[in-house]
N, CA, C and O atoms as a GROMACS GRO file, in nm:
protein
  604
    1UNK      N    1  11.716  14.074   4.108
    1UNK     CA    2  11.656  13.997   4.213
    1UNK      C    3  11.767  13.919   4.286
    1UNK      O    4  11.836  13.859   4.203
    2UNK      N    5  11.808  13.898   4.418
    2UNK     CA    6  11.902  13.896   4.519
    2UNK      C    7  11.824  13.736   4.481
    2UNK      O    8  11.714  13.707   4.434
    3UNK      N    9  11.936  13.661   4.526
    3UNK     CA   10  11.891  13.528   4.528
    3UNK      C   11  11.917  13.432   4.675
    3UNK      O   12  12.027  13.431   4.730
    4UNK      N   13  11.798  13.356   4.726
    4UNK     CA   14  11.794  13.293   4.860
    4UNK      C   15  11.920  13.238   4.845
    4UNK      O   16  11.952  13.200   4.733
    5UNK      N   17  12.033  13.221   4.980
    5UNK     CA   18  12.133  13.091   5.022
    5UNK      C   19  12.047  13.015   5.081
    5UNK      O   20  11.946  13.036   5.148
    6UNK      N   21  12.148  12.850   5.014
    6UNK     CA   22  12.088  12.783   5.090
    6UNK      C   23  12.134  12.780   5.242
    6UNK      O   24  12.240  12.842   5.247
    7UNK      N   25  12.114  12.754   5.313
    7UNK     CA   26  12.107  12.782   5.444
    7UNK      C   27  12.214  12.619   5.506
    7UNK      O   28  12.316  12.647   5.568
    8UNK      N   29  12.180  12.456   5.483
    8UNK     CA   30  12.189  12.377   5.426
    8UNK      C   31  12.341  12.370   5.381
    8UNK      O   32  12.409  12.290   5.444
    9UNK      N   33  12.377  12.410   5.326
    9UNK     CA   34  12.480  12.462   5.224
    9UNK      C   35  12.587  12.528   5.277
    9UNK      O   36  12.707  12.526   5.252
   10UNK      N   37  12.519  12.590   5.358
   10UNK     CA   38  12.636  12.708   5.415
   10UNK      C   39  12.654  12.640   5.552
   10UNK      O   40  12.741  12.672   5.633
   11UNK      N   41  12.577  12.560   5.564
   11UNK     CA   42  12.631  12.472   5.717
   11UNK      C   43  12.738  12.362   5.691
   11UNK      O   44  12.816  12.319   5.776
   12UNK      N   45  12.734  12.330   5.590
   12UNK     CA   46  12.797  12.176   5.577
   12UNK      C   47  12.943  12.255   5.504
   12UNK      O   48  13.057  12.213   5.523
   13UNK      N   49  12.919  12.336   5.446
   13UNK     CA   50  13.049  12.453   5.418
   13UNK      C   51  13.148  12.518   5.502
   13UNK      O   52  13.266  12.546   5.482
   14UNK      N   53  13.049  12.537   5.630
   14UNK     CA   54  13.101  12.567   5.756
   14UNK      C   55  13.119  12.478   5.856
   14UNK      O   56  13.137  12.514   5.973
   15UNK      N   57  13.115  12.352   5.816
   15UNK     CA   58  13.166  12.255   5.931
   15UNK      C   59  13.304  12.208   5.824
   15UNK      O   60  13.412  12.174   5.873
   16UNK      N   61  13.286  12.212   5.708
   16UNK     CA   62  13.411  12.182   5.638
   16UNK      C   63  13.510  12.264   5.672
   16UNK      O   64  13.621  12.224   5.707
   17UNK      N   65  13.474  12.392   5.662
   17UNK     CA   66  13.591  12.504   5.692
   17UNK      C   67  13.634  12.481   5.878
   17UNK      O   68  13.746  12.508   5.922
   18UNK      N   69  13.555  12.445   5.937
   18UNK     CA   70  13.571  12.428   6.057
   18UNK      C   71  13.677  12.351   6.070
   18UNK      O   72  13.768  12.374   6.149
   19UNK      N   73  13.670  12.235   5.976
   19UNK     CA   74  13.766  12.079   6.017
   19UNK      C   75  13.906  12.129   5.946
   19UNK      O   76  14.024  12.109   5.975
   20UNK      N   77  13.863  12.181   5.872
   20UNK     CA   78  14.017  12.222   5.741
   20UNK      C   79  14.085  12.362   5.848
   20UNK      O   80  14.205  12.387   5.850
   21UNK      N   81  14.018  12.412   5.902
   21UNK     CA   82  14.080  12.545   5.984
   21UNK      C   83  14.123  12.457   6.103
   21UNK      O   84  14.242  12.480   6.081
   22UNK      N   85  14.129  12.370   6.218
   22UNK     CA   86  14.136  12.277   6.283
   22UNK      C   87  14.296  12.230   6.271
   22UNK      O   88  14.397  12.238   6.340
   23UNK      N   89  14.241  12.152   6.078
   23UNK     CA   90  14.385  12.102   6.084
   23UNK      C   91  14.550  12.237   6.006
   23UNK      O   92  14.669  12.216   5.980
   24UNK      N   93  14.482  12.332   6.002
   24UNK     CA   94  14.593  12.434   5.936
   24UNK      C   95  14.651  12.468   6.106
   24UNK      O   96  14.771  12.474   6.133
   25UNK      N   97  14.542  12.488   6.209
   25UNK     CA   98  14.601  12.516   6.330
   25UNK      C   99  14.680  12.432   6.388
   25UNK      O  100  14.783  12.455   6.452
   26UNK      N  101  14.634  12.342   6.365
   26UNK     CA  102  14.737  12.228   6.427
   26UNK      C  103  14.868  12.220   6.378
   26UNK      O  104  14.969  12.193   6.443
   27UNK      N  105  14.856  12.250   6.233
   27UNK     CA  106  14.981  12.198   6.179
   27UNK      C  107  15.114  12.325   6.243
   27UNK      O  108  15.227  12.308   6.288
   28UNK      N  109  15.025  12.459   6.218
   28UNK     CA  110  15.118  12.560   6.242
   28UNK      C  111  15.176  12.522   6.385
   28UNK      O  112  15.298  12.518   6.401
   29UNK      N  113  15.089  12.495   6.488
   29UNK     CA  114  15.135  12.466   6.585
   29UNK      C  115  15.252  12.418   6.608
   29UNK      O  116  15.340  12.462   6.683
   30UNK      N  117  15.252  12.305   6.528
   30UNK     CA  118  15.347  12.201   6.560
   30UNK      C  119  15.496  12.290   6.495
   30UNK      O  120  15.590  12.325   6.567
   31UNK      N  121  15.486  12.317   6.324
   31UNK     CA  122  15.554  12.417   6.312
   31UNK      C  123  15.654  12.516   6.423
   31UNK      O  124  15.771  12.510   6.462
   32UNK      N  125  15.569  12.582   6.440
   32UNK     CA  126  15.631  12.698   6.572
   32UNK      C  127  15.641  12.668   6.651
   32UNK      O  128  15.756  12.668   6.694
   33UNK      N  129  15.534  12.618   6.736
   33UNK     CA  130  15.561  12.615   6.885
   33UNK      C  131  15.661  12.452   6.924
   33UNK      O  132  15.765  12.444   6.989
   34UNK      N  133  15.579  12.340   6.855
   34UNK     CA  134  15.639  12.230   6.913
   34UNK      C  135  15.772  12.223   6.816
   34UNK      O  136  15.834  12.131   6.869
   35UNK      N  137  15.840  12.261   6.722
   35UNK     CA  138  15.958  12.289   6.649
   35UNK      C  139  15.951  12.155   6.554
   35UNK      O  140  16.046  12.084   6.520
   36UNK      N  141  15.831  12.142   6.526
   36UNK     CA  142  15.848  11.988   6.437
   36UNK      C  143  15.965  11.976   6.322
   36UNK      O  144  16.026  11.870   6.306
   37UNK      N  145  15.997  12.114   6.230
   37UNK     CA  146  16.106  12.110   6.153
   37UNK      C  147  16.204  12.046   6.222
   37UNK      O  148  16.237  11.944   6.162
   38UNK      N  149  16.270  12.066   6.331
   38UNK     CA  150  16.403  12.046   6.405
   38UNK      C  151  16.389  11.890   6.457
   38UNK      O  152  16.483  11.810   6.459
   39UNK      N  153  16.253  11.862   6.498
   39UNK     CA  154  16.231  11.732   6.595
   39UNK      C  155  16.215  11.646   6.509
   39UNK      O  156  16.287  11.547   6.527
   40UNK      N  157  16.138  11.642   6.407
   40UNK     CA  158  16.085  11.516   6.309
   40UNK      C  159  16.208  11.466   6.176
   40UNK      O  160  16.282  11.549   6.123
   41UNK      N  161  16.209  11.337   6.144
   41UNK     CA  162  16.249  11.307   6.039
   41UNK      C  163  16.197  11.378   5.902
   41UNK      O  164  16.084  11.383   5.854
   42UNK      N  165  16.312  11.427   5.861
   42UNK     CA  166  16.219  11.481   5.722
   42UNK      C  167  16.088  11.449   5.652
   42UNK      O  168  15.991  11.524   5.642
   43UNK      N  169  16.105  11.303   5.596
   43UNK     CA  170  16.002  11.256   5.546
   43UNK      C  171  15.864  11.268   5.570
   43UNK      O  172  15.768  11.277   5.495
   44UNK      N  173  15.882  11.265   5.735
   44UNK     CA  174  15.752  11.282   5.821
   44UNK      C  175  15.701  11.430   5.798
   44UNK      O  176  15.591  11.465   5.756
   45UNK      N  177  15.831  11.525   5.843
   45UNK     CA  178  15.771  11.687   5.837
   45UNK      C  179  15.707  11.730   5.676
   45UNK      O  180  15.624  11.817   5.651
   46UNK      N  181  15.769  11.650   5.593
   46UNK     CA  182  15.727  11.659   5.456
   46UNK      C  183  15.543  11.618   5.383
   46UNK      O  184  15.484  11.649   5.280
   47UNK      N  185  15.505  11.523   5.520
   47UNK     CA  186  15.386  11.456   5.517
   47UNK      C  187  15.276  11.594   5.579
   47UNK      O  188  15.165  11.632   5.542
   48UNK      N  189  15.380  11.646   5.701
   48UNK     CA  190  15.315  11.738   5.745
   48UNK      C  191  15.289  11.843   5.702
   48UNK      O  192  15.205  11.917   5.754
   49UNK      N  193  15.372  11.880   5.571
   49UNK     CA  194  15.350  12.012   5.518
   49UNK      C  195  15.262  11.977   5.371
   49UNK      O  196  15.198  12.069   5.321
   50UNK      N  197  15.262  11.905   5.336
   50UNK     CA  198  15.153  11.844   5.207
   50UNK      C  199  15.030  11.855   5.282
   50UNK      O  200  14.940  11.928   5.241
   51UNK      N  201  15.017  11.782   5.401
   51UNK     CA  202  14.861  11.775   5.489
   51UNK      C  203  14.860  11.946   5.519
   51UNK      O  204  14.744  11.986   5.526
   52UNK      N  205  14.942  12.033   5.534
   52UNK     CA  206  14.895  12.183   5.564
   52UNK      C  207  14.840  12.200   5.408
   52UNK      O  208  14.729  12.250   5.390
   53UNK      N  209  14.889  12.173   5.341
   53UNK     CA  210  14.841  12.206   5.184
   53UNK      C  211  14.699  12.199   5.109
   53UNK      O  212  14.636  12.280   5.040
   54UNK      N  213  14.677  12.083   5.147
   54UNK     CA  214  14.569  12.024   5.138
   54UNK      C  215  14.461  12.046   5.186
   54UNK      O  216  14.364  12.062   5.112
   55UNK      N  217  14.447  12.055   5.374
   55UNK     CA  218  14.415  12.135   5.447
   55UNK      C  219  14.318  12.307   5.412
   55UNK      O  220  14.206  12.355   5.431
   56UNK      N  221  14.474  12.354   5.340
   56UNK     CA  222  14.450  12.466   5.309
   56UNK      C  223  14.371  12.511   5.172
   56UNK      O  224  14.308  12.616   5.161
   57UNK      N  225  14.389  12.408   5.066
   57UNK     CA  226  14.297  12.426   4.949
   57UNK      C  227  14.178  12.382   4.974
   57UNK      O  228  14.083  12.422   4.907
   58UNK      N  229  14.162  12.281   5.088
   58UNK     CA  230  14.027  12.270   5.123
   58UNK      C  231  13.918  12.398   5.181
   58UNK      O  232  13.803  12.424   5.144
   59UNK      N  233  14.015  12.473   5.300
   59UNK     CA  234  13.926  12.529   5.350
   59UNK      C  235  13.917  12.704   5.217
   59UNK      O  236  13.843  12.791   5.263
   60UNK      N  237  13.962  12.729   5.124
   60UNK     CA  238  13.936  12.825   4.998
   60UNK      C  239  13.867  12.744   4.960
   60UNK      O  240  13.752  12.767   4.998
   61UNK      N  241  13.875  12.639   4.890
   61UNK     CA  242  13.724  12.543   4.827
   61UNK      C  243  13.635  12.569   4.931
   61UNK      O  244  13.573  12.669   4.896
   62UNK      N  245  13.586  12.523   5.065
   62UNK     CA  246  13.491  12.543   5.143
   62UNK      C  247  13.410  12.702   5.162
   62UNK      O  248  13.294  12.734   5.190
   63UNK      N  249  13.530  12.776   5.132
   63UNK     CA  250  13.473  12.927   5.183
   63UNK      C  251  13.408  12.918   5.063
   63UNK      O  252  13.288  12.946   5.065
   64UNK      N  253  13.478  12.870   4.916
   64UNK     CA  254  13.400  12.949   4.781
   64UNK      C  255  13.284  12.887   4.784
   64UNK      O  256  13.199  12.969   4.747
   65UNK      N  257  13.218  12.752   4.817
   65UNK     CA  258  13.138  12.704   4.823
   65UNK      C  259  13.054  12.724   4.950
   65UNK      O  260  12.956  12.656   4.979
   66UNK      N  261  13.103  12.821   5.019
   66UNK     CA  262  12.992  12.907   5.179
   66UNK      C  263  12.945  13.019   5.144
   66UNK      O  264  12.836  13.057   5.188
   67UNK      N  265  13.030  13.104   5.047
   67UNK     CA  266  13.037  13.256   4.972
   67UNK      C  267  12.834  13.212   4.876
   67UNK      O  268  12.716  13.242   4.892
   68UNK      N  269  12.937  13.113   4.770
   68UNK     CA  270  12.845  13.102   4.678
   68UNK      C  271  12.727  12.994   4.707
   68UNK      O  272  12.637  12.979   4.624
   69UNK      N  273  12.727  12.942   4.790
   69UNK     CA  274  12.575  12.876   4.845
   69UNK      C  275  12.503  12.779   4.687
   69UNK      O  276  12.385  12.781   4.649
   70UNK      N  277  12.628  12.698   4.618
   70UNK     CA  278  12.602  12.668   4.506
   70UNK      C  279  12.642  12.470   4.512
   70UNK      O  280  12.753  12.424   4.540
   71UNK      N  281  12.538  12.399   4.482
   71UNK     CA  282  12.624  12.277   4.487
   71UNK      C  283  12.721  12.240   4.382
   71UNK      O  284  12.806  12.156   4.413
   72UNK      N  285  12.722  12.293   4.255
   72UNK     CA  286  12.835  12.222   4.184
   72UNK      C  287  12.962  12.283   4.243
   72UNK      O  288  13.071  12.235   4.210
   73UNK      N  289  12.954  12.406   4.347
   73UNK     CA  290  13.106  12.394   4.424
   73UNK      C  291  13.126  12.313   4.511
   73UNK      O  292  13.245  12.304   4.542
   74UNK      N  293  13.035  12.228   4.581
   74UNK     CA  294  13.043  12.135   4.708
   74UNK      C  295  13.148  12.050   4.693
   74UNK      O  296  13.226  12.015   4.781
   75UNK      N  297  13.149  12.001   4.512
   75UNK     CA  298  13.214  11.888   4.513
   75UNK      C  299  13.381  11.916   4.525
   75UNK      O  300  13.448  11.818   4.561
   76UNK      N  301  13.428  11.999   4.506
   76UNK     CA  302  13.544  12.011   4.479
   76UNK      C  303  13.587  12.043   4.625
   76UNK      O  304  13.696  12.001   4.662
   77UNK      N  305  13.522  12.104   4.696
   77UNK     CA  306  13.544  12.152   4.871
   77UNK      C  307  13.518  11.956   4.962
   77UNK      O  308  13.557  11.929   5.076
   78UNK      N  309  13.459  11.878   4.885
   78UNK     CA  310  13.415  11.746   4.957
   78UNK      C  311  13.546  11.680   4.928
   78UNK      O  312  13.596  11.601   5.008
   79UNK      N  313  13.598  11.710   4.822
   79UNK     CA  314  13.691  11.585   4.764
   79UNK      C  315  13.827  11.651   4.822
   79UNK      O  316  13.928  11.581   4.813
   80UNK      N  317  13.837  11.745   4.865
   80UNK     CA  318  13.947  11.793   4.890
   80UNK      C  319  13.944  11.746   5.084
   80UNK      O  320  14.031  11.703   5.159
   81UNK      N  321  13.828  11.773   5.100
   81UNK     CA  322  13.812  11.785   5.269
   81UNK      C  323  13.824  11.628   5.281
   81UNK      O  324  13.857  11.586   5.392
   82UNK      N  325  13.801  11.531   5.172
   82UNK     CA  326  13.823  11.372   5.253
   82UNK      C  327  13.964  11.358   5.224
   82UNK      O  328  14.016  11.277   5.302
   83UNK      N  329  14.094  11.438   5.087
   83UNK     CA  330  14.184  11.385   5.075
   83UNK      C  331  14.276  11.417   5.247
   83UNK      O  332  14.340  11.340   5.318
   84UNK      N  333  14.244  11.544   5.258
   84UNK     CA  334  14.299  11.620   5.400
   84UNK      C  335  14.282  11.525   5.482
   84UNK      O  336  14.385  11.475   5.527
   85UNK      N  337  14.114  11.454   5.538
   85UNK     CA  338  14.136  11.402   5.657
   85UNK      C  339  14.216  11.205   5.583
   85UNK      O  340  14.306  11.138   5.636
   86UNK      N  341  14.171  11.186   5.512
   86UNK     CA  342  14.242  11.047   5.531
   86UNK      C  343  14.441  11.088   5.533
   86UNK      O  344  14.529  11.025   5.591
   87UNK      N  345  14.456  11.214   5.446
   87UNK     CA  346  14.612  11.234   5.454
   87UNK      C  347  14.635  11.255   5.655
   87UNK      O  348  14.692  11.164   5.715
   88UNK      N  349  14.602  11.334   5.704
   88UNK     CA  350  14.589  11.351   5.830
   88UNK      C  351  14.550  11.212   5.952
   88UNK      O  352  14.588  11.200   6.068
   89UNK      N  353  14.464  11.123   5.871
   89UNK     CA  354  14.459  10.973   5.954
   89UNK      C  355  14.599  10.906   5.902
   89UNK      O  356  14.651  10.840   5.992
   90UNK      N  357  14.654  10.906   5.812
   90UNK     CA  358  14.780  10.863   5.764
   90UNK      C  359  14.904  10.894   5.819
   90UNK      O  360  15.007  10.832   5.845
   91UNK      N  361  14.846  11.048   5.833
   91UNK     CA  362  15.007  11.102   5.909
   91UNK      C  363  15.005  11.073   6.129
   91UNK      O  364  15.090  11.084   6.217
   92UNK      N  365  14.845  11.033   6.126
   92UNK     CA  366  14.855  10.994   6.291
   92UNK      C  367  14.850  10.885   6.315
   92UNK      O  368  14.814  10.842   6.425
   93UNK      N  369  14.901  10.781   6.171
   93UNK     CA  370  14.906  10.646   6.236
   93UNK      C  371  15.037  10.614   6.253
   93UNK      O  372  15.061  10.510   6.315
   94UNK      N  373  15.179  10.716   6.189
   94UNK     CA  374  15.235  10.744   6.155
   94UNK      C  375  15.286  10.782   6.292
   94UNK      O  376  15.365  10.708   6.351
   95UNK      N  377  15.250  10.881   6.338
   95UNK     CA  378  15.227  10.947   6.461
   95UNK      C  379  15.216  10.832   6.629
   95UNK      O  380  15.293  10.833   6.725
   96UNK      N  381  15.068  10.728   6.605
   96UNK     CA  382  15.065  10.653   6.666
   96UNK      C  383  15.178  10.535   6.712
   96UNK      O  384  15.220  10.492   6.819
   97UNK      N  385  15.208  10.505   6.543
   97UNK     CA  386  15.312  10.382   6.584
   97UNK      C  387  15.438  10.436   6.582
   97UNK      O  388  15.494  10.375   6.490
   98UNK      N  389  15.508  10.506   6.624
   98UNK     CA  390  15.607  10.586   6.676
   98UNK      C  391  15.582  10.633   6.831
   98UNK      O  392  15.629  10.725   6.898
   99UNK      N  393  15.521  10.567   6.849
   99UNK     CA  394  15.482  10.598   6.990
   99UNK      C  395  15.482  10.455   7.076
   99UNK      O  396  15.477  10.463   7.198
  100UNK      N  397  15.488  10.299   7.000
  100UNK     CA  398  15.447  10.235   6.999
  100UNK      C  399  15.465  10.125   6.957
  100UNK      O  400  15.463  10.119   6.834
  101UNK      N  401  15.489   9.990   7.032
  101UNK     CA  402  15.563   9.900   6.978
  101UNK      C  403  15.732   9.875   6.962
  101UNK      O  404  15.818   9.917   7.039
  102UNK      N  405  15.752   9.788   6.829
  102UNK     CA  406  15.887   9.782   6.839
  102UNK      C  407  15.964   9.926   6.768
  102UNK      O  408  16.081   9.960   6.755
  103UNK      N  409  15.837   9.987   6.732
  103UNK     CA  410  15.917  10.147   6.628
  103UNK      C  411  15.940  10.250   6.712
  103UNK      O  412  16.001  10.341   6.655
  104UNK      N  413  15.914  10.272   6.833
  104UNK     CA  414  15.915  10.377   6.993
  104UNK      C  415  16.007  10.501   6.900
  104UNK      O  416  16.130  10.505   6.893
  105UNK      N  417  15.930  10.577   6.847
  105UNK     CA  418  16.045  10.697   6.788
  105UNK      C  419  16.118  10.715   6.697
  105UNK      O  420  16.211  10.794   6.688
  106UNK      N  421  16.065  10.614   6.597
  106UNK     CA  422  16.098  10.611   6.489
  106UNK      C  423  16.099  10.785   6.368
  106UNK      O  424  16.186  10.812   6.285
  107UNK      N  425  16.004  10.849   6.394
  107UNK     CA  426  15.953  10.918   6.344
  107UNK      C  427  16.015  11.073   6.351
  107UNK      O  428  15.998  11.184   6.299
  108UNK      N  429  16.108  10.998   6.464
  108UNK     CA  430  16.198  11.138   6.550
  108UNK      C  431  16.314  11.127   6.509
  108UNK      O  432  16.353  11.023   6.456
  109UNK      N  433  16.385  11.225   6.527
  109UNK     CA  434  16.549  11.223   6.457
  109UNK      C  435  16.590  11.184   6.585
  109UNK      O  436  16.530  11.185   6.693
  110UNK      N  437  16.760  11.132   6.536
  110UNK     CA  438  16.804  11.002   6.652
  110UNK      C  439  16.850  11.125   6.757
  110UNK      O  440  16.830  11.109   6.878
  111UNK      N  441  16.894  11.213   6.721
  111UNK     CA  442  16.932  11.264   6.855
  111UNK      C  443  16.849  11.315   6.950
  111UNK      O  444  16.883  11.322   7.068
  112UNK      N  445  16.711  11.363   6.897
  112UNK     CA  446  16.585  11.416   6.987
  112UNK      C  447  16.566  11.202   7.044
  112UNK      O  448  16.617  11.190   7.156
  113UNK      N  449  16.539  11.136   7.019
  113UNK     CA  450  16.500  11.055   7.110
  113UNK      C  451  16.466  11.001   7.219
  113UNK      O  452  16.360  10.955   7.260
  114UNK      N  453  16.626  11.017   7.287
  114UNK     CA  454  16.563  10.948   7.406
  114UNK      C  455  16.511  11.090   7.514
  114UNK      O  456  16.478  11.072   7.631
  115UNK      N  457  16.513  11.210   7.454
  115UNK     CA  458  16.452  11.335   7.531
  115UNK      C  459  16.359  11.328   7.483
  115UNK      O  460  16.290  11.398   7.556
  116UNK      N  461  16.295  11.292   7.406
  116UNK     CA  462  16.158  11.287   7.336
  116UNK      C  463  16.053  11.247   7.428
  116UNK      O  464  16.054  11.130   7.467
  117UNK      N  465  15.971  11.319   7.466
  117UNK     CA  466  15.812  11.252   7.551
  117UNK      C  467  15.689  11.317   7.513
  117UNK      O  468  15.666  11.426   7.461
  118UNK      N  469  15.613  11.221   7.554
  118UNK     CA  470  15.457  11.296   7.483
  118UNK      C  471  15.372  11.241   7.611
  118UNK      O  472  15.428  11.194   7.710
  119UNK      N  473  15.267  11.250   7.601
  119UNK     CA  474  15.121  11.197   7.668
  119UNK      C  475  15.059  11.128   7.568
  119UNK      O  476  15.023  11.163   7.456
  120UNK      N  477  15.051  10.995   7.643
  120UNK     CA  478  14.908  10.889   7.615
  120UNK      C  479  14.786  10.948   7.587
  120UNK      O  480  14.713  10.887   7.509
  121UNK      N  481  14.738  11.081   7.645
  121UNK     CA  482  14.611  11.097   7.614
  121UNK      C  483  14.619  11.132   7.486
  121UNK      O  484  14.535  11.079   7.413
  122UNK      N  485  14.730  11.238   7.414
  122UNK     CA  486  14.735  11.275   7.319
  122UNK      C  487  14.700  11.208   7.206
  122UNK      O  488  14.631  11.243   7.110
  123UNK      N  489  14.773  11.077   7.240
  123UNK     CA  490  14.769  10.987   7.127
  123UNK      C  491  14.649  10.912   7.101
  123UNK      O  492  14.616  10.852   6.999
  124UNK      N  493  14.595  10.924   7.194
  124UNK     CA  494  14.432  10.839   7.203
  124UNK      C  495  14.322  10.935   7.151
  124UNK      O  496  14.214  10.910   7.098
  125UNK      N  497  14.394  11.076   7.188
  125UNK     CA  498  14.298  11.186   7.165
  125UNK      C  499  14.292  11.163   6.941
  125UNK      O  500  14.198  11.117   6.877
  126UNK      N  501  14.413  11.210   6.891
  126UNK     CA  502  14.457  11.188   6.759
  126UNK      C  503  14.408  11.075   6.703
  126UNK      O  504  14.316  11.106   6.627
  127UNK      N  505  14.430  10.936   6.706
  127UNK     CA  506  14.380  10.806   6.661
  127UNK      C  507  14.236  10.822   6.685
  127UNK      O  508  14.177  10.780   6.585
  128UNK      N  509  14.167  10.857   6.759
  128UNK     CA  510  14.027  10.856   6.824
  128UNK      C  511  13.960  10.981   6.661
  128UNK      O  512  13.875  10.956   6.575
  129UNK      N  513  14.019  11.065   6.675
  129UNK     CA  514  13.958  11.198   6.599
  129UNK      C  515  14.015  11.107   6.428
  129UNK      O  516  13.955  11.075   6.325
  130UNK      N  517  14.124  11.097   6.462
  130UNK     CA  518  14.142  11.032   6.304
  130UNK      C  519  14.044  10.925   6.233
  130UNK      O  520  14.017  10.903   6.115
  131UNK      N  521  14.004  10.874   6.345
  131UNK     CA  522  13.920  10.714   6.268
  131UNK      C  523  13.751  10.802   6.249
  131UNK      O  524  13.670  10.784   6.158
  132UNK      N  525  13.741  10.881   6.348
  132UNK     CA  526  13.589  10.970   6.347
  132UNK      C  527  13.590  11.054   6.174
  132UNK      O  528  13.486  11.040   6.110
  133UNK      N  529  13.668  11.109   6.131
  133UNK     CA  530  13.761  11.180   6.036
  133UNK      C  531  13.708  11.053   5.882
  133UNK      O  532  13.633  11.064   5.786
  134UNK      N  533  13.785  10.956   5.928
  134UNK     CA  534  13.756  10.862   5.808
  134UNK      C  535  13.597  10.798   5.800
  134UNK      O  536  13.543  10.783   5.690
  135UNK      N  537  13.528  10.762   5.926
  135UNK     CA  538  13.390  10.731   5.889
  135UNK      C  539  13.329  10.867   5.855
  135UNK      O  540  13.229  10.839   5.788
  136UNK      N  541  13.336  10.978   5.864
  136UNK     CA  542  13.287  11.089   5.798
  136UNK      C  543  13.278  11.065   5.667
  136UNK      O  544  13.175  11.036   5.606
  137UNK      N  545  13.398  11.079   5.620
  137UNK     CA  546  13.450  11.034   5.481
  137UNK      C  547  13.371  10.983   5.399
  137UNK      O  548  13.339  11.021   5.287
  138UNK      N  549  13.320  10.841   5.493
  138UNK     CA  550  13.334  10.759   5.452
  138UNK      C  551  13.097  10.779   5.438
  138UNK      O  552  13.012  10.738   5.359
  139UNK      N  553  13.096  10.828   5.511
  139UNK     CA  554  12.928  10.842   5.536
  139UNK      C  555  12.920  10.954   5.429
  139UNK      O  556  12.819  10.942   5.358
  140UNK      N  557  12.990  11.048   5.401
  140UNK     CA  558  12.991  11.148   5.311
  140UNK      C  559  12.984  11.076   5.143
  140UNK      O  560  12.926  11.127   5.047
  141UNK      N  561  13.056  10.955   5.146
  141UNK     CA  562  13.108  10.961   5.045
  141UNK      C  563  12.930  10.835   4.962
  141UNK      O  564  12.868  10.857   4.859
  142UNK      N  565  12.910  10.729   5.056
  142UNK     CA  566  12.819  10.721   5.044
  142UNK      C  567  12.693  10.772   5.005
  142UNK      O  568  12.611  10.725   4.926
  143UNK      N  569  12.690  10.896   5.090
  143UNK     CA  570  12.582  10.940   5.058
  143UNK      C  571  12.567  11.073   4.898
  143UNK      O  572  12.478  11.115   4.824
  144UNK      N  573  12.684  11.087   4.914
  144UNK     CA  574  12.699  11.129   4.779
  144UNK      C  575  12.660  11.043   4.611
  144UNK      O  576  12.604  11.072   4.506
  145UNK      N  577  12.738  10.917   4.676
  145UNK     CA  578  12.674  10.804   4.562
  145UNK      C  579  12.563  10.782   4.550
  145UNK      O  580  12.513  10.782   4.437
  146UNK      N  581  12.485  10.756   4.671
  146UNK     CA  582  12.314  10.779   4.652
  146UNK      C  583  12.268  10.842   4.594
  146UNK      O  584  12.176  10.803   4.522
  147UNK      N  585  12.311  10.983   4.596
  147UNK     CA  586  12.283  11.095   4.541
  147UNK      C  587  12.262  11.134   4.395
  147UNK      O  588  12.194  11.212   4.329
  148UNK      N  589  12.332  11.064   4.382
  148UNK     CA  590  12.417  11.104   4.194
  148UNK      C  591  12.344  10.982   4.143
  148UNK      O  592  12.266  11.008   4.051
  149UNK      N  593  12.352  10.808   4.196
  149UNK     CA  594  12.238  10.737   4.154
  149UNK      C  595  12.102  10.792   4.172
  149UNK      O  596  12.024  10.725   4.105
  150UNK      N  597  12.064  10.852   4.214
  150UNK     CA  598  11.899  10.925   4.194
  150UNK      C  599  11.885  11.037   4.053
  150UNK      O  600  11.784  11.067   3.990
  151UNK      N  601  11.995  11.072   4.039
  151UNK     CA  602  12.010  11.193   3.948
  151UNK      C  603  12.011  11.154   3.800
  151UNK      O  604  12.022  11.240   3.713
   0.00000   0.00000   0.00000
């Protein structure tokens, strides 16, 4: 006997994989196209390749838990998808205040500097999605506790 998916299940699986596929694109991006190895201070590109990591075990947790339409996989695809986005609000505040204040480029190696430019929207765009990112989290994480207190 074939057994029903939850339906439920496979949505909230697929908005996870959505956000975790999101941030693997981004990261490659930056990778290849914007040359972040060459442009960024180590430390920073090092933040960036842990957040691809993370990212990336999230969205295999998310698929196994979209495949199998099962909640005791949710949890391991949930806990992974909030470490990604708060690592990712971490690495764009990071992002932000290098853009900003008395640190203007901190984040950049000294010789890319003063060629260094970006767009304002960008940065409003990033901080804006990052803080949306953490009240997710943060409504997720809640309501999970509810959850488990009923149980």
């Amino acid at each position: 006997m074939r057994r029903v998916k939850d339906s439920r299940q496979r949505f909230y699986a697929g908005l996870l994989m959505l956000g975790a596929g999101v941030l693997i694109f981004r990261t490659l991006r930056m990778v290849t196209v914007e040359e972040a190895a060459e442009i960024l201070v180590d430390w920073v590109y090092v933040l960036l390749i842990m957040e691809f990591m993370i990212a990336g075990a999230c969205l295999l947790a998310a698929m196994r838990w979209f495949t199998l339409s099962k909640w005791q996989y949710a949890s391991t695809a949930l806990k992974l998808g909030a470490w990604a986005a708060i690592f990712h609000a971490f690495r764009v505040l990071i992002y932000v205040l290098g853009r900003t204040g008395p640190w203007v480029n901190f984040d950049v190696k000294p010789e890319y500097r003063e060629a260094y430019s970006f767009d304002w929207f960008w940065v409003y765009f990033a901080a804006t999605f990052s803080v949306l990112g953490l009240i997710g989290v943060y409504i997720i994480w809640r309501l999970w506790r509810s959850k488990k207190k009923l149980l």
